[in-house]
SETORDREN-511392 format. One line per 8 residues: number of its first residue (from 1); their letters; for each residue x, y, z of C-alpha. Coordinates in steps of 0.05 Angstrom, whole numbers, plus 5000, padded with zeros to 4 digits. Each point is the difference from the previous one (the first is absolute). Layout:
NUM	a	X Y Z  ... $
//
This chain:
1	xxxxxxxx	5066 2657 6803  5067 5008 4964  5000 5072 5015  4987 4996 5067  5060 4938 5002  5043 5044 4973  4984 5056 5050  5004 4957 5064 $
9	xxxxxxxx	5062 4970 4970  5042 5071 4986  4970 5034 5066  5064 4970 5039  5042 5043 4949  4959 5062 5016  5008 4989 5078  5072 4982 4995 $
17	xxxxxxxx	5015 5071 4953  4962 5031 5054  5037 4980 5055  5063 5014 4965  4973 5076 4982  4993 5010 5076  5069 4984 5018  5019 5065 4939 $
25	xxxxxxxx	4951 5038 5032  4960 5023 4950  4952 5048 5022  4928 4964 4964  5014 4928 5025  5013 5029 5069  4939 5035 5008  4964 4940 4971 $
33	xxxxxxxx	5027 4946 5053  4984 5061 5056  4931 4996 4975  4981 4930 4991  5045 4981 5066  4970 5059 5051  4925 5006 4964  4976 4944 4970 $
41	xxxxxxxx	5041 4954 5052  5021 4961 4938  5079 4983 5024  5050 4993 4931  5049 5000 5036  5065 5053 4988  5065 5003 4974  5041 4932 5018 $
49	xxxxxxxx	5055 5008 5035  5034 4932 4966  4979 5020 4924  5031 4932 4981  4959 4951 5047  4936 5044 4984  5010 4982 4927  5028 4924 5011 $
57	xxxxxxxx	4932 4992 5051  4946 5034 4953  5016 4959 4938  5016 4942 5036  4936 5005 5028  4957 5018 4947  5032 4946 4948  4985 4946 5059 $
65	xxxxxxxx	4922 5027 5002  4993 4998 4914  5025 4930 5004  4953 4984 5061  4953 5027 4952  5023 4959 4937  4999 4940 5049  4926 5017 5023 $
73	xxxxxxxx	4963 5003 4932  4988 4927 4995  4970 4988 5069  4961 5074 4985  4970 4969 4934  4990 4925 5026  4968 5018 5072  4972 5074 4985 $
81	xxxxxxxx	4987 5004 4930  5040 5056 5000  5040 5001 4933  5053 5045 4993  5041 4938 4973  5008 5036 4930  5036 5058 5033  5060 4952 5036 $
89	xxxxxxxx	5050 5006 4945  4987 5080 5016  5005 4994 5077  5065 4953 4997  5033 5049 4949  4990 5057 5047  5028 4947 5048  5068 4992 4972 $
97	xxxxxxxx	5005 5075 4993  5001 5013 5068  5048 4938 5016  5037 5034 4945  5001 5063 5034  5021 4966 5066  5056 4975 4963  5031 5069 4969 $
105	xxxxxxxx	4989 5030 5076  5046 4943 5028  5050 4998 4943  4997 5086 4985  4979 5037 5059  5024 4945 5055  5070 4970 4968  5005 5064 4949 $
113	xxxxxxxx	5015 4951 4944  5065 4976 5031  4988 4918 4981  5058 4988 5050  4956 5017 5052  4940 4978 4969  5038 4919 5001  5019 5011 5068 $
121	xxxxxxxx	4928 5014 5025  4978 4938 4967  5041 4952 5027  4997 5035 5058  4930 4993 5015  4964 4942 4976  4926 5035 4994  5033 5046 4946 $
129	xxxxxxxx	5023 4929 4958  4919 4983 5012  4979 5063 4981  5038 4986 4931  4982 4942 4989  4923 5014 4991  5015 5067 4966  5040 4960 4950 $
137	xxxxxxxx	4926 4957 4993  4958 5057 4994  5051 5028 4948  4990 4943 4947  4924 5003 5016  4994 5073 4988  5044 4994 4932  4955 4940 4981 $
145	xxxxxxxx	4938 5026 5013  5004 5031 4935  4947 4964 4955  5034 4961 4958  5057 4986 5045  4943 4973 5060  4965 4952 4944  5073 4971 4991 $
153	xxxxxxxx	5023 5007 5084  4929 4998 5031  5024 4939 5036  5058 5035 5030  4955 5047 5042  4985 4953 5053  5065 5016 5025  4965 5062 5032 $
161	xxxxxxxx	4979 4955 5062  5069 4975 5011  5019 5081 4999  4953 5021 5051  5025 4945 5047  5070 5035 4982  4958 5067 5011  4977 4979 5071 $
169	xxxxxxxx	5075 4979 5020  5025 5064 4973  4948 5034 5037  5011 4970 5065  5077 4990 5002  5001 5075 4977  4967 5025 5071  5030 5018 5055 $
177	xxxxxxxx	4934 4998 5043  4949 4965 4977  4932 5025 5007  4927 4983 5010  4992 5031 4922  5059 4953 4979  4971 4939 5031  4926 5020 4958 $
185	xxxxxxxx	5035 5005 4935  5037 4928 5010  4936 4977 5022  4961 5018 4946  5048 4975 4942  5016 4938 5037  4921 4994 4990  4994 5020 4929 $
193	xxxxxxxx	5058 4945 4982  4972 4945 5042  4932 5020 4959  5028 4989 4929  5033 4936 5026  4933 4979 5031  4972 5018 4934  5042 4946 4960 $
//
């Protein structure tokens, strides 16, 4: 099962490297996305025109579906019997490296690592200031997950729920359009929160 964690968890790596490739036009990746797209119908998807939001999206994205994930295991193991509960530390670490990830793209590849600019985008827009507060959060819980740092800080963690709720602001406030998809992720961590307060 850990194997096949850390394969689902790195294949968003793999698709976004792939992407990228097509925009260099590299002659293998091409012929690959010709195949899969015109004979096995399966659509990747090509080279994105904004590189930037592609990135920002995709992690964004995938970190909000790990932490779904770390959110789910409880309800999995209570209601299913389906225990992957021993693998959450794994999930939420992979977690914060895609937040993490989402960070360098807005900081490197968006602002080019002018902080100037940076500051003015966050008190420009206030789903940026949301966005850092529950990174800050799932900064000290990554750092303490470390064993003997968690026995000592273990208490601290609960603070992930109060970063998701930062998470769904972020989310929200962050789109211009929101969509049916949007409106189904909200939904479903609204439901996964109101479960582990329903819980207590």
């Amino acid at each position: 099962m850990r194997t096949i964690i850390w394969i689902a968890a790195l294949m968003p790596i793999f698709y976004m490297s792939f992407c990228y490739s097509l925009g260099l036009g590299w002659q293998m990746p091409v012929i690959i996305a010709k195949f899969l797209n015109g004979y096995l119908h399966l659509h990747i998807g090509g080279y994105p025109g904004n590189v930037v939001k592609f990135l920002q999206d995709t992690t964004a994205k995938t970190a909000l579906n790990l932490f779904i994930l770390t959110l789910a295991l409880k309800p999995l193991h209570s209601y299913l019997k389906f225990d992957l509960l021993k693998y959450k530390r794994l999930i939420g670490l992979f977690g914060f490296f895609y937040v993490f990830l989402h960070v360098i793209v807005f900081i490197w590849l968006k602002h080019h690592f002018d902080m100037g600019d940076v500051t003015r985008a966050v008190s420009h827009h206030l789903y940026i200031i949301f966005g850092l507060f529950a990174f800050a959060i799932i900064l000290m819980m990554a750092i303490t997950s470390i064993p003997f740092l968690y026995r000592k800080f273990h208490s601290w963690h609960k603070l992930f729920y109060i970063a998701m709720v930062f998470v769904i602001l972020h989310f929200l406030l962050g789109q211009k359009h929101i969509s049916f998809i949007d409106i189904i992720y909200v939904a479903v961590i609204s439901a996964l929160l109101a479960l582990k307060l329903l819980k207590r």
